[in-house]
MIDREN-55855 format. One record per residue (C-alpha): residue in three letters; x, y, z negated. Coordinates in nm, 4 decimals, decimal comma. Each point is the difference from the previous one (the first is absolute). Example, Ala and Ser with C-alpha at 12.3 -4.5 7.8 and 13.67 -1.06 7.14 Angstrom:
BEGIN
R  rest         x         y         z
R   Ala    1,2300   -0,4500   -0,7800
R   Ser    0,1370    0,3440    0,0660
END
This chain:
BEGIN
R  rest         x         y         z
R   Unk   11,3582  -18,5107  -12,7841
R   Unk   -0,3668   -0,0865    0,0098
R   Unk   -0,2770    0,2917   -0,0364
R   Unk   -0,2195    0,0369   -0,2621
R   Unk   -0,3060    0,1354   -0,0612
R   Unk   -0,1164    0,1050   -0,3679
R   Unk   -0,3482    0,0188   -0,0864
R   Unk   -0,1771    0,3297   -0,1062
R   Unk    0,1283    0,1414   -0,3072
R   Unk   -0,3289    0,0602   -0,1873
R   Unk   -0,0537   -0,3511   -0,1752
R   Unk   -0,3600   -0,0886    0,0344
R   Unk   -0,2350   -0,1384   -0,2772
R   Unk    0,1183   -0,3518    0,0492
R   Unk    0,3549    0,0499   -0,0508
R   Unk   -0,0889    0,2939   -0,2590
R   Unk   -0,1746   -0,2623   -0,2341
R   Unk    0,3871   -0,2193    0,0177
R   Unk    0,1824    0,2625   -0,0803
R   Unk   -0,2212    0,1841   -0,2712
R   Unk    0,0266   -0,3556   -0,1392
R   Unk    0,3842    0,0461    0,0312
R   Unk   -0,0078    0,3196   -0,2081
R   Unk   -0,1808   -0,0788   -0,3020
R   Unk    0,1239   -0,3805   -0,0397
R   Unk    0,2782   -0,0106   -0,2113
R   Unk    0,2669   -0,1838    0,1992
R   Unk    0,2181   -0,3089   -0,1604
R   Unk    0,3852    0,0573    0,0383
R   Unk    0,3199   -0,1758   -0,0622
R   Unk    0,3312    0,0896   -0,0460
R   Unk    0,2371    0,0162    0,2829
R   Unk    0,2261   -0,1493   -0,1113
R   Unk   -0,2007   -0,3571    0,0258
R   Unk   -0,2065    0,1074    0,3458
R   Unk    0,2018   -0,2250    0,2571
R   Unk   -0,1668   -0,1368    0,2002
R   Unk   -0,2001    0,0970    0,3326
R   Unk   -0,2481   -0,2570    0,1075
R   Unk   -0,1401    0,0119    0,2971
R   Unk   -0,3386   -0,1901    0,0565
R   Unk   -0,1455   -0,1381    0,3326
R   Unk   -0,3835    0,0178    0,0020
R   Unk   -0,0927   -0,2032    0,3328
R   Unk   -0,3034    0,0290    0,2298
R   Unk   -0,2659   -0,1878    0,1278
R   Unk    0,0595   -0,4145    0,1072
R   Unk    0,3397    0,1034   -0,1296
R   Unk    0,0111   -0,2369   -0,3238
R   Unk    0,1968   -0,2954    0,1565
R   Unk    0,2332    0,2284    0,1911
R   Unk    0,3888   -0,0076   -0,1416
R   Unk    0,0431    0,3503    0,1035
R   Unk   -0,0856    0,1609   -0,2974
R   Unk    0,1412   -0,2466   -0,2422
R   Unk    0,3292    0,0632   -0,1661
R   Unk    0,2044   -0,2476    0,2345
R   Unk   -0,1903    0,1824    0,3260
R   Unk    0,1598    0,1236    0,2865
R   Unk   -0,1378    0,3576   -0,1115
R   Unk    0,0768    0,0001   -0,3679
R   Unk    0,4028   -0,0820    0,1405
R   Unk    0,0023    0,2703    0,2228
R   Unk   -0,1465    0,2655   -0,1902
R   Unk    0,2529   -0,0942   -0,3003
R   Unk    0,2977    0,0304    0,2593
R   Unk   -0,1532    0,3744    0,1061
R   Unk   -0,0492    0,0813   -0,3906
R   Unk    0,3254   -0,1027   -0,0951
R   Unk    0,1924    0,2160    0,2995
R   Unk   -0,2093    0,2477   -0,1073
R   Unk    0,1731    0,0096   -0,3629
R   Unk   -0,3769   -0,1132   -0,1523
R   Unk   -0,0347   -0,1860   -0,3120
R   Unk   -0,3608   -0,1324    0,1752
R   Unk   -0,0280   -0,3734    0,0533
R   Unk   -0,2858   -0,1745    0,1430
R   Unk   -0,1344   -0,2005   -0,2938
R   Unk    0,2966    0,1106   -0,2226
R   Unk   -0,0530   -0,1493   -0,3683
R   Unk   -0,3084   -0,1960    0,1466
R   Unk    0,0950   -0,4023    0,0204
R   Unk   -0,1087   -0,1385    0,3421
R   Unk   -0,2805   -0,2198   -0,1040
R   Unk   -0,1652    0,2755   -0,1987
R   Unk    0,0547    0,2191    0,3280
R   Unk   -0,2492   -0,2241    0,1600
R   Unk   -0,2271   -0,0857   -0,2221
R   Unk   -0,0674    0,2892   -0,2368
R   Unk   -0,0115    0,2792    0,3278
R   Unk   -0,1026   -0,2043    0,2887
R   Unk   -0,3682    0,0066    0,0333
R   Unk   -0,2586   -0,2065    0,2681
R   Unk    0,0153    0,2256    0,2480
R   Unk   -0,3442   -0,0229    0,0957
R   Unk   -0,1902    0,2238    0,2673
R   Unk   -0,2046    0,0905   -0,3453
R   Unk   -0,0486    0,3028   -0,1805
R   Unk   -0,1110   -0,2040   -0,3636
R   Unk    0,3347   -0,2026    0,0862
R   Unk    0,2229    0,3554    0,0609
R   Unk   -0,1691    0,1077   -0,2887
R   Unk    0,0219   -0,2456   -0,2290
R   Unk    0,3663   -0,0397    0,1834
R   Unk    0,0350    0,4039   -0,1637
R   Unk   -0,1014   -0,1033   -0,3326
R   Unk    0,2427   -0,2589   -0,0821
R   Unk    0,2586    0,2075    0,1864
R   Unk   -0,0423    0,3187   -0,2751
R   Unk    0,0666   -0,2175   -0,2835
R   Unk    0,3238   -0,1613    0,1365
R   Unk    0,1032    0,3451    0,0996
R   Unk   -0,0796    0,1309   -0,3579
R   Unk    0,1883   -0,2940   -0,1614
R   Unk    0,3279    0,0571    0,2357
R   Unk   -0,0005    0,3359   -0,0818
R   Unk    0,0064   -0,0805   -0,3803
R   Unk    0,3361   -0,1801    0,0239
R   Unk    0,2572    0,2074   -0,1144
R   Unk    0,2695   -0,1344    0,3295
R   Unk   -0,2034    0,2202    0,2093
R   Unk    0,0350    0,2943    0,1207
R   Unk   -0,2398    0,0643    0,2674
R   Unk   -0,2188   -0,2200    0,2182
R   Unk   -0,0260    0,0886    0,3708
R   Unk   -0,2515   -0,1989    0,2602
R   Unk   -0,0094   -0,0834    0,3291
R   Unk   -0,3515   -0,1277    0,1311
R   Unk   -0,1126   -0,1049    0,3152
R   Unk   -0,3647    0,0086    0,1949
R   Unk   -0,2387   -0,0284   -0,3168
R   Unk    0,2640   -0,0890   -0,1981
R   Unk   -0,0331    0,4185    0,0038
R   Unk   -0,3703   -0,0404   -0,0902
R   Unk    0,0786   -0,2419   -0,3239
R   Unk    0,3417    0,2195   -0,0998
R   Unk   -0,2323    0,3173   -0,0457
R   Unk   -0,2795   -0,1438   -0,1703
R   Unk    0,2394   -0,1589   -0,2686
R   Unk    0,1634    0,3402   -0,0393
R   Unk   -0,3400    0,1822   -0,0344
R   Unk   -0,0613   -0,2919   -0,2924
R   Unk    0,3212    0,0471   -0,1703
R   Unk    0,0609    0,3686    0,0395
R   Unk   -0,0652    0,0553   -0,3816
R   Unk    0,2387   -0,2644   -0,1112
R   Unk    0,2821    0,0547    0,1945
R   Unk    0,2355    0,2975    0,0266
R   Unk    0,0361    0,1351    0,3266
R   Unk    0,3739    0,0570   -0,1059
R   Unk    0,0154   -0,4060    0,0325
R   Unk   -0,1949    0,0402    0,3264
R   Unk    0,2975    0,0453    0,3175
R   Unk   -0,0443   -0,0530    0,3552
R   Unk   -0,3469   -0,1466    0,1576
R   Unk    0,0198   -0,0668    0,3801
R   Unk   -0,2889   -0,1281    0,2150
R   Unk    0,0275   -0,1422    0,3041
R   Unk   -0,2736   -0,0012    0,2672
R   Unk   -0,2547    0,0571   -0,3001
R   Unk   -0,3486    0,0324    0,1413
R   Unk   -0,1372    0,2053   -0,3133
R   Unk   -0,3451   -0,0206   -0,0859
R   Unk   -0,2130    0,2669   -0,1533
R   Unk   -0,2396   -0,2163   -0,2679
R   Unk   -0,3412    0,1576   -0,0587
R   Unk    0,0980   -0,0848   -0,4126
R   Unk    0,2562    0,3097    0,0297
R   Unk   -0,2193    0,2068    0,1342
R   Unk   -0,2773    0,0579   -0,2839
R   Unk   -0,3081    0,2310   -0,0362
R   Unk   -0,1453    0,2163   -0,2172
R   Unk    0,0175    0,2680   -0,1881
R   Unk    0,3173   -0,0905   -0,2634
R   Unk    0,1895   -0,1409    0,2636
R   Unk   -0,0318    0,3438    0,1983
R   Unk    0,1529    0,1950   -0,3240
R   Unk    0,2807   -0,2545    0,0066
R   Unk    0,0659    0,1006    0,3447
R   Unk    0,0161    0,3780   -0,0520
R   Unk    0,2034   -0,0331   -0,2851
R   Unk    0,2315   -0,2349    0,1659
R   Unk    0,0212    0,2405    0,3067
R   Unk    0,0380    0,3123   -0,2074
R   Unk    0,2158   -0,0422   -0,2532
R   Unk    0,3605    0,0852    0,0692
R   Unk    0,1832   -0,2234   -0,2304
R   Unk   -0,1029   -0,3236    0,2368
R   Unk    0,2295    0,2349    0,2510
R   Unk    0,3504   -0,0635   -0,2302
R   Unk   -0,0574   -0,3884   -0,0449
R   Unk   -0,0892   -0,0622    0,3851
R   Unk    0,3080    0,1789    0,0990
R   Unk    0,1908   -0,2295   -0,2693
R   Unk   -0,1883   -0,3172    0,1864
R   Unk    0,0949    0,1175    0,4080
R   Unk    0,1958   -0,2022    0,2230
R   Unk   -0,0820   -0,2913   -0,2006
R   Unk   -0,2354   -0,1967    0,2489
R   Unk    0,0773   -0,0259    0,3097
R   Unk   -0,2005   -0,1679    0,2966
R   Unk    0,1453   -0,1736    0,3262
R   Unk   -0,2306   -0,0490    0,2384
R   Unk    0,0208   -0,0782    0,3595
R   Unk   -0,2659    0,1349    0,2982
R   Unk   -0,0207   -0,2949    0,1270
R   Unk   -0,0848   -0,2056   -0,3462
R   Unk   -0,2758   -0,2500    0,0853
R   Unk   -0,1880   -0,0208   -0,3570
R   Unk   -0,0529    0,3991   -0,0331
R   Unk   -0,1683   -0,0230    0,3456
R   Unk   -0,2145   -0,3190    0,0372
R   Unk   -0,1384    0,1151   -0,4139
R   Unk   -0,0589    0,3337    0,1061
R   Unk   -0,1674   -0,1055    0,3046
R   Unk   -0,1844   -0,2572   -0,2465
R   Unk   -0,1021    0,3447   -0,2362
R   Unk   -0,1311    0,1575    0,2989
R   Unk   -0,1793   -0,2947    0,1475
R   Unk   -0,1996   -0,0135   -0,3425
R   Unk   -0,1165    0,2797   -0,0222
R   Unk   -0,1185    0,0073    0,3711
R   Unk   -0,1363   -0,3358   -0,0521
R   Unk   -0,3472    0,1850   -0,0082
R   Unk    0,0556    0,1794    0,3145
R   Unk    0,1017   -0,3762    0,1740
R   Unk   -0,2509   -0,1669   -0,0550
R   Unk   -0,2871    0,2967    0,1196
R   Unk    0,2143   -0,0435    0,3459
R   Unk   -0,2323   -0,3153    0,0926
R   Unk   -0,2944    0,1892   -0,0511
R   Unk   -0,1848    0,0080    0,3152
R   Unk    0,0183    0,3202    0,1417
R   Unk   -0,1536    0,1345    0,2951
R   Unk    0,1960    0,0827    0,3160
R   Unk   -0,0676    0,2378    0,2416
R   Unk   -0,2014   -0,1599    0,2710
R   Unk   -0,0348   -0,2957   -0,1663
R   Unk   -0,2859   -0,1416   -0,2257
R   Unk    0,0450   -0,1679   -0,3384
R   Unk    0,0971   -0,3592    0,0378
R   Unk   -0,3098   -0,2031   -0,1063
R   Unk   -0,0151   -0,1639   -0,3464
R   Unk   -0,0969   -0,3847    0,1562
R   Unk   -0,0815   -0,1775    0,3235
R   Unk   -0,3223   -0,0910    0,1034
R   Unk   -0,0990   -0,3100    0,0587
R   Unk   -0,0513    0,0346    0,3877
R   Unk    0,3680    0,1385   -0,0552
R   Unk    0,1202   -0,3103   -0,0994
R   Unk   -0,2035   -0,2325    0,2004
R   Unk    0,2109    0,1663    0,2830
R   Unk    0,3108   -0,0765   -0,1439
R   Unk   -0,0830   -0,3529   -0,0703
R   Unk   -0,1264   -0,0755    0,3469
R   Unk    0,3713    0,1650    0,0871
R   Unk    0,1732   -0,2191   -0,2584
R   Unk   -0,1302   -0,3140    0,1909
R   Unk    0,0409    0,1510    0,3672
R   Unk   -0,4107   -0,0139    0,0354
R   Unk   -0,1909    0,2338    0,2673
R   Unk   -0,3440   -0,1478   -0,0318
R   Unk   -0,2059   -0,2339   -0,1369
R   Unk   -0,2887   -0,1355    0,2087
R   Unk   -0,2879   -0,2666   -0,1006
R   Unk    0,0043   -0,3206    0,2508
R   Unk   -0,3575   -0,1969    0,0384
R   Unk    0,1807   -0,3105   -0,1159
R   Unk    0,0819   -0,1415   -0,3546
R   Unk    0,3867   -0,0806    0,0545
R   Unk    0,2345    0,1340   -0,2076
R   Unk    0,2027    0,3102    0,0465
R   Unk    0,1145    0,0739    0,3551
R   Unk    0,2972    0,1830    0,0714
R   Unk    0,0131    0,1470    0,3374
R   Unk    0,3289    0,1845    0,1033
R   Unk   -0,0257    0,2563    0,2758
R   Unk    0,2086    0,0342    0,3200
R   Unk    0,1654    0,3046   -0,1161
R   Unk    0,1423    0,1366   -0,3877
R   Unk    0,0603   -0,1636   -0,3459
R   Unk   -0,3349    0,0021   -0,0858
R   Unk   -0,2617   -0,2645   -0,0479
R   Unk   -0,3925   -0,0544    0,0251
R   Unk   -0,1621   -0,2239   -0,2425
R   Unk   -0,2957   -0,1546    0,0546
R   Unk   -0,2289   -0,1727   -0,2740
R   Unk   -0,3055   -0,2752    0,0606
R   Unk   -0,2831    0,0911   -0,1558
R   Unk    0,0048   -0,2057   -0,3076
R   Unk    0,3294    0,1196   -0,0678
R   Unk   -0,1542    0,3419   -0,0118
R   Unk   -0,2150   -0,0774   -0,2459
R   Unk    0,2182   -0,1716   -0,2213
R   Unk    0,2682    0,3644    0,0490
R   Unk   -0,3686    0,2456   -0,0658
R   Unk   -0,0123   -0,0218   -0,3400
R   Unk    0,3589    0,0300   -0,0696
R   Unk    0,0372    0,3089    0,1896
R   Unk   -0,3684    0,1053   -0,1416
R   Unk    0,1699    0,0321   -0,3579
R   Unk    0,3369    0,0471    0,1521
R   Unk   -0,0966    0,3451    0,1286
R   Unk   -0,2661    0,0403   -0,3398
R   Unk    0,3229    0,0192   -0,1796
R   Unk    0,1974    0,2307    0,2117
R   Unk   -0,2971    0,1825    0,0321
R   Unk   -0,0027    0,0250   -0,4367
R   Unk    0,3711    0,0565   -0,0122
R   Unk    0,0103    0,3037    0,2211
R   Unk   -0,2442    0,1585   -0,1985
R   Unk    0,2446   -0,0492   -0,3048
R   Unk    0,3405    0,0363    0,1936
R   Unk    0,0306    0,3761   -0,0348
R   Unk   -0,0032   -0,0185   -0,3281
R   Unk    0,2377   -0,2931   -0,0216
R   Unk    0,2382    0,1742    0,2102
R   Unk   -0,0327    0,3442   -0,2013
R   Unk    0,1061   -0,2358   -0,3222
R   Unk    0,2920   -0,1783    0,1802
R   Unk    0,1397    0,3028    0,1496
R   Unk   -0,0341    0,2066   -0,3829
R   Unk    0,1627   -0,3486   -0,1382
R   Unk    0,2702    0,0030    0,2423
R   Unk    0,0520    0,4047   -0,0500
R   Unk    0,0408   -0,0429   -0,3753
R   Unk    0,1972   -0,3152    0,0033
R   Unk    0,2371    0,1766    0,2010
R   Unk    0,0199    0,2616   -0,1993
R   Unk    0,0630   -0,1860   -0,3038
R   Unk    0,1990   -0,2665    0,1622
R   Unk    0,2510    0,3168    0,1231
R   Unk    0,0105    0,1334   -0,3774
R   Unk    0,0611   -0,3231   -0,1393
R   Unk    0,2648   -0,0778    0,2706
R   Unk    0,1605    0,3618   -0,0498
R   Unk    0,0277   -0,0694   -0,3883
R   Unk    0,0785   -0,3588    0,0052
R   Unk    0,3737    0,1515    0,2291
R   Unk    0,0043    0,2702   -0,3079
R   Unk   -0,0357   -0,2401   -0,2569
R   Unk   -0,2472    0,2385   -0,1189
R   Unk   -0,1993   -0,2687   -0,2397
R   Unk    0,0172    0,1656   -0,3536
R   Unk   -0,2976    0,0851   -0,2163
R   Unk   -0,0380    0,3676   -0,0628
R   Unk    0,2982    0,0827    0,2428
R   Unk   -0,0305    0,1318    0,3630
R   Unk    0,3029    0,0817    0,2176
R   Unk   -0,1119    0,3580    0,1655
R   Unk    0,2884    0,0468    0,2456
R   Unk    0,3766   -0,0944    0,1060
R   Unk    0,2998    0,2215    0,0375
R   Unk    0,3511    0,0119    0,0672
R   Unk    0,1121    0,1892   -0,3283
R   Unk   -0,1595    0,0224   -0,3087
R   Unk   -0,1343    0,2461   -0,2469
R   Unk    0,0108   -0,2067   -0,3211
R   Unk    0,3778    0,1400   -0,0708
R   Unk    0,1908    0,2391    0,1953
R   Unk    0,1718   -0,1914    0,2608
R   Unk    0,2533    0,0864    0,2532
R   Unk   -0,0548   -0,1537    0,3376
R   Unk    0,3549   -0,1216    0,2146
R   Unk   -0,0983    0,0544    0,3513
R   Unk    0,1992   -0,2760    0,2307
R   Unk    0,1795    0,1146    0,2704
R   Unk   -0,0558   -0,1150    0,3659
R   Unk    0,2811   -0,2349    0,0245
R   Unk   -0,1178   -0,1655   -0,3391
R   Unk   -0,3505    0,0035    0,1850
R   Unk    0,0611   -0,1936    0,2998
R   Unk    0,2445   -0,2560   -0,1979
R   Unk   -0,2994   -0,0549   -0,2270
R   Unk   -0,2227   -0,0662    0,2951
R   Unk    0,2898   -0,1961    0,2468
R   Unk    0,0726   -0,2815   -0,2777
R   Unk   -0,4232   -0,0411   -0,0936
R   Unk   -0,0681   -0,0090    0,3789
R   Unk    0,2927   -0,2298    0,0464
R   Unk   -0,0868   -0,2530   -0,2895
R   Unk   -0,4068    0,0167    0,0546
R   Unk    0,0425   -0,1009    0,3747
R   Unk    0,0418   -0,3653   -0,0981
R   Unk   -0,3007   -0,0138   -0,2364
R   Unk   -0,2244    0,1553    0,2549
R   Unk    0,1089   -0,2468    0,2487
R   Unk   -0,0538   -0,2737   -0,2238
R   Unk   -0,3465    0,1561   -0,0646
R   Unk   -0,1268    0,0338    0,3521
R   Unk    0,1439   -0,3904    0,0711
R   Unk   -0,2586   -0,0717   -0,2770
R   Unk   -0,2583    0,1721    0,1513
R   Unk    0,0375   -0,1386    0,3638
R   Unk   -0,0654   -0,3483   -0,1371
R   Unk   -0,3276   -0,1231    0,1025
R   Unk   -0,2392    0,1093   -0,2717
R   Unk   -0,0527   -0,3922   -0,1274
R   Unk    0,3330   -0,0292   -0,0728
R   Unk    0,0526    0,3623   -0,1489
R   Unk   -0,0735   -0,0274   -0,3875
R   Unk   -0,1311    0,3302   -0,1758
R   Unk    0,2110   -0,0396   -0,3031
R   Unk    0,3200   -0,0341    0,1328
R   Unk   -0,1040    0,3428    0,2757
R   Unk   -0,0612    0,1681   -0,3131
R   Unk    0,3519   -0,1030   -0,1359
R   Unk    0,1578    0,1315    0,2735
R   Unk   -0,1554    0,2890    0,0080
R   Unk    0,0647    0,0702   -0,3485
R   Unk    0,3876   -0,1035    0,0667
R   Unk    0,0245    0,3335    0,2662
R   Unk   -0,1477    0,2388   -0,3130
R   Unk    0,2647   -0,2118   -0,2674
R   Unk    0,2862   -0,0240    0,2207
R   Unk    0,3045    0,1974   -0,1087
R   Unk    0,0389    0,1263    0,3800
R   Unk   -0,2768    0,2271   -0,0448
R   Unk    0,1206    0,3597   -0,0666
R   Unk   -0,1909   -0,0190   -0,3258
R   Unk    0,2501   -0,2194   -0,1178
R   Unk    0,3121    0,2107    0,1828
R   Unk    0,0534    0,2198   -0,3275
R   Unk    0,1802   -0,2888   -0,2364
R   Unk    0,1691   -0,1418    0,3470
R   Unk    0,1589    0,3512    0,1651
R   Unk    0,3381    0,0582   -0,1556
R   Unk   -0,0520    0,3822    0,0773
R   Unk   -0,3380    0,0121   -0,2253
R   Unk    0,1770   -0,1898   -0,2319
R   Unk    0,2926    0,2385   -0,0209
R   Unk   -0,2986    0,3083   -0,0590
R   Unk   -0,1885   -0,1981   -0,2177
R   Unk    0,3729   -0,0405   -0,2486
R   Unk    0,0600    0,3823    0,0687
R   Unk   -0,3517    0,0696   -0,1267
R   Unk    0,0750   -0,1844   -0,3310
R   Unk    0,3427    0,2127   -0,0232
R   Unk   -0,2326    0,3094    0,0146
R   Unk    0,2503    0,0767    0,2908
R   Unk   -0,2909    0,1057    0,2551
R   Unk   -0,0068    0,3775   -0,0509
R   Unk    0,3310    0,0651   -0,0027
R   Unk    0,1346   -0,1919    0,2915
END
């Protein structure tokens, strides 16, 4: 028996506005006697669009079928639902987008409205994994005033990093009396309690996307504080570093480049004269006097120059260092949001979380021994991919290619060894997830 943990029982605005929706919708029922059938619809994740895991002839979709049916269910995966429609009308891109999830949502609530229509069906339960979570709820939020939540069974996520959007959290004054009346008023009470144990979340610890995007969420929003870190700051004892060299600076270092210790005039027109001494690397160079005038008035404006420029380098520095500060910062915030796919107009993901607030959802803690089997078989499938990465990366760098690094890097985050992608693979979540669409959770 796996633990659970329910969320708090006072439903917050979010959830408030589904269900008040609930209550004065008038819901669209058939007789019993022709609701049959007990879909049950696989919303995949991110990348996830040419895996056969979620279709109906996937390794998953035949093992939860086999757990339904011991279980006495009438649930099928993609019951009623013909194959090729499976795959074309509910698969989506699965891009790292939020217009694609969205738009993903929005063609998702009108094939869940028109399934629910058909008169075979009796209720429709989900199962969605990583944002496949993200795109179920949006679509239900869309279709919540066409569809009854009689027709609505079983929704599972699996390792579902949900985002809070900045679009359903809104200000002002009307929004505010929405709240209070959704919080106050006691008939929202009766319909939640009609809609628990109806979600359910499975989520491991160790699940990779919930902690490189919250890591992402935090990184964002301390972008600022990054980039101020290469400020120069004064240390104790220790003087500002200066914003150029000088020119005798740099004469120095040139005379080091070339391994010079002197140069001395001769009273004799030859060319250059290199003397070596007895002892050290260095050199002397010695110059005949016409050579010397020929080199004067190319140091002359040589040093003119440097002489021009270090009047103007402090301020050149002061501009490259603000550039570089601020390109940072934006370069982390557009790097943070480009691994959230947060690229929609008018849309802002705030935060990620482990559970959700949208509906009220009952989280399925994993025990320890489904814990470590979870992490045994991704650290025993990724060890091969990692090798094959680091081979890459050993080759000289002439011979290693960018592109195909970046495929291989993008093969460790895709790869179904990863315990990301453990949840449709483990027979034991597998047998929780069919248990959960039984409604068989709180009472075993």
């Amino acid at each position: 028996m796996q633990s659970i943990t329910a969320r708090d029982p006072n439903p917050t605005w979010k959830h408030g506005a589904l269900v008040l929706a609930a209550t004065i919708i008038p819901k669209v029922g058939l007789s019993d006697g022709m609701q049959r059938m007990e879909p049950v619809i696989i919303v995949h994740g991110t990348f996830a669009d040419k895996a056969t895991w979620w279709k109906p002839d996937g390794d998953f979709c035949r093992f939860l079928d086999d757990q339904l049916k011991q279980r006495g269910s009438k649930a099928k995966c993609w019951d009623s639902i013909p194959a090729a429609e499976a795959i074309s009308e509910f698969g989506w891109s699965g891009l790292n987008s939020e217009a694609s999830r969205s738009h993903a949502a929005e063609l998702l609530s009108r094939k869940i409205v028109r399934l629910s229509r058909k008169p075979l069906i009796k209720k429709i339960h989900f199962v969605a994994h990583s944002h496949g979570g993200n795109v179920l709820l949006k679509s239900l939020l869309l279709c919540r005033s066409e569809i009854s939540y009689t027709k609505l069974g079983s929704v599972v996520f699996l390792g579902t990093p949900f985002f809070e959007y900045s679009s359903l959290n809104p200000k002002g004054a009307f929004w505010r009396e929405i709240r209070r009346i959704v919080e106050t008023d006691q008939r929202l009470q009766i319909v939640r309690s009609l809609q628990e144990n109806r979600f359910y979340v499975i989520q491991s610890q160790h699940d990779e996307a919930y902690q490189l995007l919250s890591r992402a969420i935090h990184l964002r929003s301390s972008a600022y504080a990054c980039s101020r870190k290469l400020r120069p700051r004064r240390v104790s004892g220790f003087p500002l570093p200066p914003r150029s060299l000088s020119p005798l600076t740099l004469l120095k270092m040139r005379y080091g480049r070339f391994g010079i210790v002197n140069i001395r005039n001769v009273p004799r027109s030859e060319d250059l004269i290199v003397d070596a001494p007895q002892k050290g690397p260095f050199i002397q160079l010695a110059i005949g006097r016409r050579d010397a005038l020929r080199l004067a008035p190319g140091l002359a404006v040589h040093y003119v120059k440097e002489f021009l420029l270090s009047i103007c380098a402090p301020l050149i520095s002061v501009a490259r260092r603000f550039g570089q500060r601020w390109g940072i910062y934006f370069g982390i915030k557009a790097m943070m949001s480009t691994a959230l796919g947060d690229d929609l107009a008018f849309e802002r993901i705030l935060s990620v979380d482990r559970n959700t607030d949208l509906v009220p959802a009952t989280v399925i803690a994993l025990d320890r021994h489904v814990e470590e089997a979870l992490l045994s078989a991704a650290v025993h499938g990724t060890d091969e991919i990692l090798a094959n990465l680091y081979r890459s990366i050993s080759f000289a760098p002439s011979e290693l290619e960018l592109e195909s690094l970046t495929e291989l890097v993008s093969e460790v985050f895709k790869a179904k060894q990863i315990v990301h992608s453990q949840y449709y693979q483990n027979e034991t979540v597998i047998e929780i997830v069919a248990r959960a669409i039984c409604d068989r959770i709180a009472n075993e």
